[in-house]
C-alpha positions in Angstrom: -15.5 -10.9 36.6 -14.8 -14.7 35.8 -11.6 -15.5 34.4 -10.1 -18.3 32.8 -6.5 -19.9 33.0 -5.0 -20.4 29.8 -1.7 -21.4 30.5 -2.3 -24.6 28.7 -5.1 -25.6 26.3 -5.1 -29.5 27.9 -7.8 -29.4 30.4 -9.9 -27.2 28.8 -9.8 -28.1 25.7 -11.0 -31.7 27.2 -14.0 -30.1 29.1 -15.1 -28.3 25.9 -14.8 -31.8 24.0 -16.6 -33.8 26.0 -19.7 -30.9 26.9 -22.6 -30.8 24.4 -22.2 -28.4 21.8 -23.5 -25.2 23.4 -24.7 -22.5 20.9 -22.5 -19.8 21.3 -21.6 -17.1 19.6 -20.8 -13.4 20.3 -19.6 -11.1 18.2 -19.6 -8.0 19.7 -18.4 -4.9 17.0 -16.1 -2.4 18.1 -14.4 0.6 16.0 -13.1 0.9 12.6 -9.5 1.7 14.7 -7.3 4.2 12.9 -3.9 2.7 13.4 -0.7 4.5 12.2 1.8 1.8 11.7 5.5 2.6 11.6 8.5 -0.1 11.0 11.2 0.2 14.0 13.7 -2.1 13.9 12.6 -5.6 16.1 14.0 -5.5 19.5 15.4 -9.3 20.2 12.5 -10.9 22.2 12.3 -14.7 22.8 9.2 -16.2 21.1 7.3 -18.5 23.7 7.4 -22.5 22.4 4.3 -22.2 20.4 1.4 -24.3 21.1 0.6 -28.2 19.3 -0.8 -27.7 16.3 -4.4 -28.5 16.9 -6.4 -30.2 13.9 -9.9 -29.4 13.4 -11.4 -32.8 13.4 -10.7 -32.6 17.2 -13.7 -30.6 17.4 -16.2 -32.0 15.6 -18.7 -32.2 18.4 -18.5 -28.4 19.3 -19.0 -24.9 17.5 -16.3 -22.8 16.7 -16.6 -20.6 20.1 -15.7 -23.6 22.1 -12.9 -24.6 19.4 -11.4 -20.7 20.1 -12.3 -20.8 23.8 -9.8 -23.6 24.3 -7.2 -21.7 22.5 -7.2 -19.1 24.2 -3.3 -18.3 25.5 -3.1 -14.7 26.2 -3.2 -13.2 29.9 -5.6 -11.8 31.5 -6.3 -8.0 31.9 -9.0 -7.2 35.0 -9.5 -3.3 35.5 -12.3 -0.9 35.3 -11.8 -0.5 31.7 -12.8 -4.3 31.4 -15.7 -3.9 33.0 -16.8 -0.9 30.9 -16.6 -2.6 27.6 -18.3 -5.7 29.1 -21.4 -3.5 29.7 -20.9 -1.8 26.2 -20.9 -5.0 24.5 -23.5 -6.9 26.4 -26.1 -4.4 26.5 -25.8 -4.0 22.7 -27.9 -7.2 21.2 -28.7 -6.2 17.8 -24.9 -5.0 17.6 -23.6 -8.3 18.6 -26.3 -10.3 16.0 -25.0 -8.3 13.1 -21.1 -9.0 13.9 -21.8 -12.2 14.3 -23.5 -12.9 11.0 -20.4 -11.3 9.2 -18.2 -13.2 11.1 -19.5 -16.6 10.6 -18.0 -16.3 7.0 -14.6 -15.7 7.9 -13.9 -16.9 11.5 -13.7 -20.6 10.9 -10.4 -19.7 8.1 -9.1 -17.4 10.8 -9.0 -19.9 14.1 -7.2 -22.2 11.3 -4.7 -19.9 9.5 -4.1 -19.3 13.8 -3.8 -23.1 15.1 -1.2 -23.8 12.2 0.8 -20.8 13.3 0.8 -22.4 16.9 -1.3 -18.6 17.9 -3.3 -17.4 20.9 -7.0 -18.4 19.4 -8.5 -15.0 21.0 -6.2 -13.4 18.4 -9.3 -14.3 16.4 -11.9 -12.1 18.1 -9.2 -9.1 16.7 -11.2 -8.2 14.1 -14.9 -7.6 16.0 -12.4 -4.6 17.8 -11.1 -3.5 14.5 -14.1 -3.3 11.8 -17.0 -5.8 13.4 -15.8 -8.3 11.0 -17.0 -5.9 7.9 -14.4 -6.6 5.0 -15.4 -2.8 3.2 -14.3 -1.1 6.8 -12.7 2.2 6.2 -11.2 4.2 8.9 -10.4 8.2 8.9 -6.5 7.2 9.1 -6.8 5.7 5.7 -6.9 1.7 7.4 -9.2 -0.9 5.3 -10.6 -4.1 5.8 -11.4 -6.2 8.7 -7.9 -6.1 9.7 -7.7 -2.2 9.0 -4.7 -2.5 7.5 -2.9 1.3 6.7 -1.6 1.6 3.5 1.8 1.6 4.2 2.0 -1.1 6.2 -0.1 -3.4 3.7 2.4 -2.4 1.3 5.1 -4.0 3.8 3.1 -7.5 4.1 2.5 -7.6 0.4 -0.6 -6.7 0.2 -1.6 -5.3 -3.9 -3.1 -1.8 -3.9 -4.0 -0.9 -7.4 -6.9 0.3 -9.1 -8.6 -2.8 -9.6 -8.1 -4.8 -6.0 -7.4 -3.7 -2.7 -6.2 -6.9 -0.8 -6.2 -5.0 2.6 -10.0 -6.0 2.3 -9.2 -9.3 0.7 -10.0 -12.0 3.2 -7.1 -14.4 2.2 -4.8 -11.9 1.7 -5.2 -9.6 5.0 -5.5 -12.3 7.4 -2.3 -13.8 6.4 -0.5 -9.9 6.4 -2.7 -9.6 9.9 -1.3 -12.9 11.6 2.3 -12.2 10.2 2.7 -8.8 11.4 1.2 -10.6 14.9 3.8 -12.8 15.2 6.9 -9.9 14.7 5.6 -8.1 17.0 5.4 -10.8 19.4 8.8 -11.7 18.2 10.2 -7.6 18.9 8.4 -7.6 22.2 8.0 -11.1 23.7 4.7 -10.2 25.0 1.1 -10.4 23.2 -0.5 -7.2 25.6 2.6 -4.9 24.0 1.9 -6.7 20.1 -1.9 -6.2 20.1 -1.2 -2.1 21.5 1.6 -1.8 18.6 -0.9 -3.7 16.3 -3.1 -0.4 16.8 -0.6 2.6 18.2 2.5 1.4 15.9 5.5 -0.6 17.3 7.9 2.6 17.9 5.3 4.4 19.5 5.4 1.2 21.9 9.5 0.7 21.9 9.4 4.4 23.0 7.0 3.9 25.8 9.5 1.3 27.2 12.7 2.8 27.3 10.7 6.1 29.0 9.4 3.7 32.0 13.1 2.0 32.4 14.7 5.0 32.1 11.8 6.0 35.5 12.7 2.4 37.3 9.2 1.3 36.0 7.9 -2.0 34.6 7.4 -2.4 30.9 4.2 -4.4 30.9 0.9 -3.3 29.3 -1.0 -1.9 32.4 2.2 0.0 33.6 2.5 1.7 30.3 -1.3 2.2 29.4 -0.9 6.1 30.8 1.4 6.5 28.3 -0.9 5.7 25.5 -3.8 7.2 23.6 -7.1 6.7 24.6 -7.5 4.4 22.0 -4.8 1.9 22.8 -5.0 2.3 26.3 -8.2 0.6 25.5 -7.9 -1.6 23.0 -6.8 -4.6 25.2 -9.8 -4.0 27.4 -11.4 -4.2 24.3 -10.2 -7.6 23.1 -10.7 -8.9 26.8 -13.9 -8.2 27.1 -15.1 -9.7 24.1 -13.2 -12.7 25.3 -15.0 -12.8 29.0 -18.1 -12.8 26.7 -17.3 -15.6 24.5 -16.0 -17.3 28.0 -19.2 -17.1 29.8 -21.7 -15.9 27.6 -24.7 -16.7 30.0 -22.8 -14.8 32.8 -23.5 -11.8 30.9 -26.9 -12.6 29.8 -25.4 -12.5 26.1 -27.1 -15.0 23.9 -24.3 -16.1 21.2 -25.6 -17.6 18.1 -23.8 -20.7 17.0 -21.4 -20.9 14.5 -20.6 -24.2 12.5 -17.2 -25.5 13.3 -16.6 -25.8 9.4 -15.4 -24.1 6.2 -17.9 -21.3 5.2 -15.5 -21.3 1.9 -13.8 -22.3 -0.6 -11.4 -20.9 -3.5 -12.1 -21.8 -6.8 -9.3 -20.3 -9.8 -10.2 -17.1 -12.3 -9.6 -18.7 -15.6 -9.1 -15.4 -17.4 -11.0 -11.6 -16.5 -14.7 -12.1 -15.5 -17.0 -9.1 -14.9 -18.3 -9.1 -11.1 -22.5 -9.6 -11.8 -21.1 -12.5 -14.5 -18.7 -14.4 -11.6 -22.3 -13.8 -9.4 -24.6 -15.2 -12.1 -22.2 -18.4 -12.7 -22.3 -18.8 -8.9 -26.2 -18.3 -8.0 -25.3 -15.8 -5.8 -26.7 -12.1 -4.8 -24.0 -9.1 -5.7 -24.1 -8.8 -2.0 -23.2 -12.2 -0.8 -20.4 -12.2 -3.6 -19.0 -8.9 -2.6 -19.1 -10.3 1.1 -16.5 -12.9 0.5 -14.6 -11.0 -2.3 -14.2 -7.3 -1.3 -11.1 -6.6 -2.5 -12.1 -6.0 -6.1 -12.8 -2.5 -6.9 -14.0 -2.4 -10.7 -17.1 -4.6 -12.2 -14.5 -6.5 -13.9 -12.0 -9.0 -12.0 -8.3 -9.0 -13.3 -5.9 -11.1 -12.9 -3.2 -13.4 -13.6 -4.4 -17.2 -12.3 -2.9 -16.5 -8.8 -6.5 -15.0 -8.3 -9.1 -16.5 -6.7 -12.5 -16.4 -6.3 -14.1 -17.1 -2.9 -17.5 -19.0 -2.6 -19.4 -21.4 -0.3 -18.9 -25.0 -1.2 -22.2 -25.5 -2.7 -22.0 -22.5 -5.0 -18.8 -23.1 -5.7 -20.1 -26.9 -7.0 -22.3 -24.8 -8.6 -19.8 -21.7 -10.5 -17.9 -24.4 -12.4 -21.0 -26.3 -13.1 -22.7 -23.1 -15.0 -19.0 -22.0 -16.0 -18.5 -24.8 -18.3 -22.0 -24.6 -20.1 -21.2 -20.4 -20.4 -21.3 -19.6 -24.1 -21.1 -15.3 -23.5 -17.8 -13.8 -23.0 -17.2 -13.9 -19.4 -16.1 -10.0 -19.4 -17.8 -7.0 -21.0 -14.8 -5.0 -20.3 -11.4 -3.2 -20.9 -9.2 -0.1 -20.9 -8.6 2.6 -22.4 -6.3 5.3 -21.7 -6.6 9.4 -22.1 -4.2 10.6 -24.4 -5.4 14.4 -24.3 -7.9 16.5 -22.7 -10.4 16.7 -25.7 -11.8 13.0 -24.6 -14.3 13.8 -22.5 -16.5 11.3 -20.8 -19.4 12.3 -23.3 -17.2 11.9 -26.3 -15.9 8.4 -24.8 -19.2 7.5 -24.2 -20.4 8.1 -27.7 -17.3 6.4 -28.6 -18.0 3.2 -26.6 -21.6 3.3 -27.0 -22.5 4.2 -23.2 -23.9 6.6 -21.4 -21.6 9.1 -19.2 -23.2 7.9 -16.3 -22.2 4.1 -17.5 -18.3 5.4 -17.5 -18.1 7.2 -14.2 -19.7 4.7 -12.1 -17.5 2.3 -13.7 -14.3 4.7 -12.3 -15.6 6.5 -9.6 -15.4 9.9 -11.1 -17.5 12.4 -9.5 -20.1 14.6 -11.4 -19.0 18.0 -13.0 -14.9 16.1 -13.4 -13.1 15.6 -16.4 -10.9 13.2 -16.7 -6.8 14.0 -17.5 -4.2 12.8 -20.0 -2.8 9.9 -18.6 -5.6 8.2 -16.9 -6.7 5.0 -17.7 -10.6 3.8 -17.4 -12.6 1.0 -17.8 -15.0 1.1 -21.3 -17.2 -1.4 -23.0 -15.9 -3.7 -24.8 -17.2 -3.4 -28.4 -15.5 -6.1 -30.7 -16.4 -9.4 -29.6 -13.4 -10.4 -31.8 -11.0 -8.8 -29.3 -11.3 -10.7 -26.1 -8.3 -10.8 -24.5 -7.6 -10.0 -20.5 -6.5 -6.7 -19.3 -2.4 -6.7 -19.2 -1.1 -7.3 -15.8 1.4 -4.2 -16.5 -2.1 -2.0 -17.1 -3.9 -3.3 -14.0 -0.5 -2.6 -11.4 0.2 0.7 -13.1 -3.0 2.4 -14.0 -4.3 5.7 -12.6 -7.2 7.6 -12.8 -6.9 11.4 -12.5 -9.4 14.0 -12.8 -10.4 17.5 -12.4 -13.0 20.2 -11.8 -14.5 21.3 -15.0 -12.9 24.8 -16.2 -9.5 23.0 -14.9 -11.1 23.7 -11.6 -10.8 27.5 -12.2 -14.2 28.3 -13.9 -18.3 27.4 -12.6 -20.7 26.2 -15.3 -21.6 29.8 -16.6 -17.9 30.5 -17.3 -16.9 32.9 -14.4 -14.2 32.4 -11.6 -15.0 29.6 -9.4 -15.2 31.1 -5.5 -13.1 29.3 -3.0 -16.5 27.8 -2.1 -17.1 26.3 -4.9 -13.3 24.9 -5.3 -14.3 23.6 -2.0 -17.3 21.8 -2.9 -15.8 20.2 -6.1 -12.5 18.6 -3.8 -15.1 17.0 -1.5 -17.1 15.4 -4.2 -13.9 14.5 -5.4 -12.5 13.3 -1.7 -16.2 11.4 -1.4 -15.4 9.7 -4.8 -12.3 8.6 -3.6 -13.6 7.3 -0.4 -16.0 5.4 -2.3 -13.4 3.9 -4.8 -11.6 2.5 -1.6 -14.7 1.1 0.2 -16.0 -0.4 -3.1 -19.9 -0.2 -2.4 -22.9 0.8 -0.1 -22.9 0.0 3.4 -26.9 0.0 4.1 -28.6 1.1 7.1 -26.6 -1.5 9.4 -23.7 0.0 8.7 -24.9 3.5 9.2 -26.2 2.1 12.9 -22.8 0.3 13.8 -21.0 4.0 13.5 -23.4 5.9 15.5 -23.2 2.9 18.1 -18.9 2.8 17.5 -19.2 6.5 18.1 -21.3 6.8 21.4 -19.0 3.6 22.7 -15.6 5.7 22.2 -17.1 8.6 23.5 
């Protein structure tokens, strides 16, 4: 297997300057990882001198594969377990075409957020192993977004959880929490092998690992540990490394890589006050899709907000938003709260209320079929007075909550008698499914559906 030196970027990065711009691009997808994070104390580590900040004007002649290529500063890993993903990734076309249409939004912010952090660029390729670069990503353990961020451990980089936005799918938001928890645990370990298998198996699983093989006389480096570790981890540097001999040497691997622009895909433009989702769309000539794809954090059809939120979009639809935003005489939102102050407001009484349908209110909060709603909840209705148009409270969007039961108080079926445990079961996994769904915050499709059976048959 061909590998490359990376002790320094200087040579390298000269060769990829002056070649012709090759059309690469490989992004090969991997699992949604579940990762169980904990927060050990750092272990004082020296960090290495970090690399000259590298502008991106110094590449305009060549994609972004060659712009991470000549970043790339992390040892090499060359075992059998290499060589196994290699063929999993290379063999899998259609696989590596979908990641790398997802990725083409996001990876040009990433290598940038990296190089001004003075980074290994491969740390970029990170999330095709985590999620294959899908934002809505959502793992059994719980992680989210492309970074699969746990909840507990967003909470710990900052990262808003609330009914209304998730920012563990937030591109902005996670990749900043992503490279920040990258760089303490390089700081706890001095070594980016042991960071990238605490990224994934938590850093005092790791810390433990290490004082077990000194305690045996043993190194401490990634290989010499890897029996100590899951499956998972023992793997996911493999992982990472094989992606990166594919990006390397994409022809040695009969791996076609389609280019990617060595350019912003985005730009942020300022939420001047709440703005329902298929409005913020409209304004910017966009699909639902394509908006969702570079805002996935938002949970609701209404985006809240104080003006610290942003709205991603491409330049030219961007040009585009504020263009159409000025000439906008509708209200921008068709939405606000309400909360339940007893148990005799059910959904059909709130719909009559807010002239809606049932069917209008659960969608709009995720609340399964044959659920009522309990006293304390707040929801999203219409908005009926066009007089009233003010945002949604900050206060209400950090502290709502939403919680509902099984009609009878889960005790009693439609015709009135005892539920069996059954049917108690089949009511908490609509309600679990609805949960689910509130997190993930829309459909996959069919792609998605195919990148878990391929994720499954590759761990297996």
């Amino acid at each position: 297997m061909q590998k490359m030196t990376r002790n320094t970027a200087s040579l390298a990065a000269l060769v990829f300057m002056l070649a012709p711009a090759i059309s690469h691009a490989n992004d090969v997808a991997a699992t949604v990882q579940s990762q169980a994070f904990s927060t050990a104390a750092p272990r004082t580590a020296p960090l290495a001198q970090p690399a000259p900040a590298i502008k991106a004007d110094d590449y305009k002649e060549a994609d972004l594969w060659a712009r991470i290529r000549a970043g790339y500063a992390i040892p090499d890993v060359d075992n059998a377990l290499v060589a196994k993903h290699v063929t999993w990734y290379s063999t899998r076309p259609d696989y590596i075409a979908r990641t790398s249409a997802r990725a083409s939004r996001y990876l040009f912010h990433v290598v940038t957020e990296l190089e001004k952090r003075g980074m290994p660029t491969e740390l970029a390729l990170l999330p095709i192993i985590e999620s294959a670069f899908n934002p809505q990503a959502n793992s059994s353990a719980n992680a989210a977004g492309m970074w699969q961020f746990v909840p507990g451990t967003g909470k710990d980089f900052n990262l808003k959880q609330n009914l209304f936005k998730d920012e563990r799918r937030g591109v902005l938001a996670s990749t900043d929490a992503a490279l920040s928890y990258l760089q303490k645990l390089y700081g706890m370990f001095g070594d980016w092998q042991l960071a990238l298998a605490a990224y994934n198996w938590g850093e005092g699983n790791v810390q433990k690992a290490i004082k077990k093989n000194q305690s045996l006389g043993k190194p401490t480096d990634f290989e010499s540990l890897a029996e100590l570790m899951p499956a998972e981890t023992r793997n996911y540097v493999p992982k990472l490394q094989a992606v990166k001999n594919i990006i390397a040497n994409p022809a040695q691997y009969a791996v076609s890589l389609p280019p990617i622009s060595n350019e912003a895909y985005f730009t942020a433009v300022d939420k001047t006050s709440d703005i329902d989702l298929t409005v913020a769309a409209q304004l910017a000539e966009m699909s639902i899709d394509e908006f969702k794809a570079l805002n996935p954090q938002f949970n609701r059809p209404v985006i809240t907000g104080d003006e610290q939120t942003k709205i991603l979009l491409p330049k030219e639809n961007a040009a585009k938003f504020t263009a159409n935003l000025a000439n906008w005489s509708h209200a921008l939102s068709s939405w606000t709260t309400h909360k339940i102050s007893s148990a005799k407001e059910s959904i059909a009484s709130l719909a009559s209320r807010f002239r809606t349908t049932p069917e209008v209110i659960r969608q709009a909060n995720n609340i399964p079929a044959q659920t009522h709603l309990k006293a304390g909840s707040t929801i999203l209705v219409p908005r009926i007075s066009t007089s009233t148009n003010n945002d949604i409270a900050e206060q209400i969007v950090d502290n709502a909550v939403v919680a509902f039961e099984a009609d009878g108080s889960g005790k009693r079926g439609r015709n009135g008698r005892q539920m069996s445990g059954a049917q108690k079961l089949k009511v908490r996994a609509a309600e679990a499914v609805a949960a689910i769904k509130s997190k993930v915050g829309g459909k996959s499709g069919k792609t998605m559906v195919a990148d878990k059976q391929n994720r499954r048959k590759h761990n297996g």
